[in-house]
N, C-alpha and C positions, 0 to 999 in steps of 0.2 A: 405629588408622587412622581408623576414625569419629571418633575424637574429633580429631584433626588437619582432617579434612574439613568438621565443624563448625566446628572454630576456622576455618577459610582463608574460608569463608564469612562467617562473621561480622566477620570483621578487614577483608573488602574490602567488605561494606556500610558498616563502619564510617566507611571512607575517600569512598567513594563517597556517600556521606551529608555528609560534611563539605564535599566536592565540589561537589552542589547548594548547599549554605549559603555556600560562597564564591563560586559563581555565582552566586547569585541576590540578594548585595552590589554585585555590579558592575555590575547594571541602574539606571539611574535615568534614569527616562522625565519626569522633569520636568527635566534641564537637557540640552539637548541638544548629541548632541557625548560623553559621557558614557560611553554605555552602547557597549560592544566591537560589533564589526559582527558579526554572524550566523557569516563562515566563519570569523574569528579565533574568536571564542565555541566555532564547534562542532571545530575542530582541539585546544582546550584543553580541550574538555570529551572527544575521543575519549584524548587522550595522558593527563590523569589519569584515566579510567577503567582505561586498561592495566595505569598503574602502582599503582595502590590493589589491580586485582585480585592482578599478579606480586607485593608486599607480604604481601596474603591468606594465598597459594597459598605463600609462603615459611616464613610463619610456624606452617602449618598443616601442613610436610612436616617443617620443625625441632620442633613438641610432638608428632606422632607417632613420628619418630626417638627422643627422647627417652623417651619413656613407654615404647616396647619396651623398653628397656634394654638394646639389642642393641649390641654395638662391633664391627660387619663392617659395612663400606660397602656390601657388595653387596645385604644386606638394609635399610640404611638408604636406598638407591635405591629400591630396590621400594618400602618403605613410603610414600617423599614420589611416587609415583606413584600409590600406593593412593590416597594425598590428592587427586592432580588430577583422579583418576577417578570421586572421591565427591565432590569439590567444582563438578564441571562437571554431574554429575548432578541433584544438588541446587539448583544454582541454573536447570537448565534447568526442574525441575520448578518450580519459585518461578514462575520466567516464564511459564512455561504457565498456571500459574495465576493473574497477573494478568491476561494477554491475555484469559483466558478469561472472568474478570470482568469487562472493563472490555466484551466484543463483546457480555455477555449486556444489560450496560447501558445498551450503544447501541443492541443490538435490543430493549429493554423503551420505549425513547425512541422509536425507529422507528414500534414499532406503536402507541404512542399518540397519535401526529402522525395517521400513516397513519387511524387511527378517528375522529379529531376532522375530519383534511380529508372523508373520508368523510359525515360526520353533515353538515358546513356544507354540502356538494354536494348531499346528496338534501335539505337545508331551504331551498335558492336555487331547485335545481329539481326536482319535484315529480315531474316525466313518470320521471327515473332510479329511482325507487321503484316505476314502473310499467311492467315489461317492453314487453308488447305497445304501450303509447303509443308507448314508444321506437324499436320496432322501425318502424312504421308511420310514422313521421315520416323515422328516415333514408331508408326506401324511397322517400316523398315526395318527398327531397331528392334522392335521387338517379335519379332516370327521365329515360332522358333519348331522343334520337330527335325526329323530328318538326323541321318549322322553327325553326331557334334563334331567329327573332324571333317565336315565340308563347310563347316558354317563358319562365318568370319568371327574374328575377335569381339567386335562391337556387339554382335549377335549371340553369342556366348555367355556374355557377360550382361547382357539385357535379358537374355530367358534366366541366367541363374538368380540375380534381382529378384525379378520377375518370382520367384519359387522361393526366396527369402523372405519375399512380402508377404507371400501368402502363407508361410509355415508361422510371420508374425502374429498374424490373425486369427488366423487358426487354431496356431497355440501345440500344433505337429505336425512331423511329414506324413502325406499319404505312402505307401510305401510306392507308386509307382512316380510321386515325385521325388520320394528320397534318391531313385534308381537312376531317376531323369537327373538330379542332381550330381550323380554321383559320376555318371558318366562324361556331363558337361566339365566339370572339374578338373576327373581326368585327364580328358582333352587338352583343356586350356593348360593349366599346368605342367602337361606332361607325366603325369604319374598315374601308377597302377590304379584300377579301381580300389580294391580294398585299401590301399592307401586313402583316397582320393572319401571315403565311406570312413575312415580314421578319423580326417580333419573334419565333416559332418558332422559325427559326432561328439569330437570336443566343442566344434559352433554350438551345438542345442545344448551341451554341459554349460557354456560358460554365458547361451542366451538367457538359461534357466537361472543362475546362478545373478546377473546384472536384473533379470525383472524381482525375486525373490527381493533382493537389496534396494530394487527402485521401491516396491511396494512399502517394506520395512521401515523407507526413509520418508515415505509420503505418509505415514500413517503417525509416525512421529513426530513428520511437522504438523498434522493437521491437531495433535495430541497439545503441542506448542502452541498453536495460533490458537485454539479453545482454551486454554490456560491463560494466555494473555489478555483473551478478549475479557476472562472474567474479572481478571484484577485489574484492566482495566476499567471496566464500568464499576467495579466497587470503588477503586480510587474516584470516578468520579463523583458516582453517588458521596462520598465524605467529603469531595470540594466544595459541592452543591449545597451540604448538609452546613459547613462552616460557612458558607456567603451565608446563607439565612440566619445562621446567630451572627454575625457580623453586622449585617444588616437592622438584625431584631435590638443587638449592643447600642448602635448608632445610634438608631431611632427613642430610646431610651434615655441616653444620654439628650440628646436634644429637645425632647418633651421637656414642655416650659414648669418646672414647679411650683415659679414664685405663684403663679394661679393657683396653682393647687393646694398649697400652703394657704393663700390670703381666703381659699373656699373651704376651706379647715377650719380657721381663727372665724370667722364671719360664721358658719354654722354654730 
């Protein structure tokens, strides 16, 4: 049965191998027009995957059949089932094991990006190497109160922030932040209050209007990825379901008859 399981594995990389080699003939990116479109490409590359694996899973439930030497179909079942059971194990572990190389490799690439942006930020600016600067500057930036025509630019525009974040959380203005807004605004812009109370409230129309669409679109995709997840596992539940007769075929086919026949005649 192991050895059946190894062959079906090795028979469907075999195929699967040749696979890529003929896919990757049919690309050619310098005449255009050429190379197959992406869904034709990937409907060809799912249907020969299928059949290179059921091939596999065939040939590896017909040499364990064979190798028992048994001539009862009921044990040559069993056996090509042995096969799909060792054969789906083993290539799930394969897979686990490239996944698992290929994450540690994208998380060894991550963190050396992540180090490098790091070093170039603290050698641009200086104060992030220095907590306390740091701290002391945003608190700078952000004071706010008092006349907004005495307060600097930077400060202006740190307390209005400041009163956006929080109208995001909150989900609206308090009215004495909307007022504190309105006069900050003002300010900075130069324009009348009720102007300045104008463009407020086209921001909360058109903040209401982007979450409304955020939410819409996130409920749709998540509508999406539950659709796919289930036709996905039904496709594979019926991959699953044809290695086992593939395997149950093989195993069948290789079950020795002439035994069974010469225990036929002899009874």
């Amino acid at each position: 049965m192991l050895a059946g399981g190894l062959v079906a594995v090795a028979v469907g990389a075999m195929f699967n191998i040749l696979g890529v080699a003929i896919g990757a003939s049919t690309i050619d990116p310098l005449v255009v027009g050429e190379t197959p479109e992406a869904g034709s490409f990937g409907v060809a590359g799912a249907i020969w995957l299928l059949v290179a694996n059921l091939l596999g899973l065939a040939c590896g439930g017909y040499v364990a059949a064979r190798l028992s030497g048994t001539a009862d179909d009921t044990d040559g079942v069993l056996h090509g089932l042995s096969v799909w059971a060792i054969a789906f194990l083993v290539s799930a572990v394969l897979l686990g094991n490239v996944v698992s190389g290929a994450a540690r490799g994208v998380g060894g690439l991550m963190q050396g990006a992540t180090e490098a942006v790091t070093s170039a930020a603290v050698d641009a600016v200086p104060e992030i190497s220095d907590p306390e600067a740091l701290v002391e500057r945003l608190q700078a930036s952000l004071q706010g109160g008092g006349d907004p025509a005495n307060l600097t630019e930077d400060q202006r525009r740190a307390e209005m922030a400041r009163l956006i974040g929080e109208r995001a959380r909150a989900g609206n203005f308090p009215p004495a932040a909307r007022e504190r807004l309105a006069a900050l605004a003002a300010a900075e812009f130069e324009i009348t209050a009720e102007e300045a109370n104008q463009r407020i409230t086209a921001l909360e129309a058109e903040a209401t209007r982007v979450a409304q669409a955020a939410e819409t679109e996130a409920r749709q995709a998540a509508d999406a990825a539950a659709r796919a997840a289930s036709i996905g596992a039904f496709w594979l539940f019926a991959t699953l379901l044809l290695g086992a007769a593939a395997s149950v075929l093989g195993a069948k086919a290789g079950t020795r008859k002439t035994l069974l026949l010469a225990r036929r005649y002899a009874a």
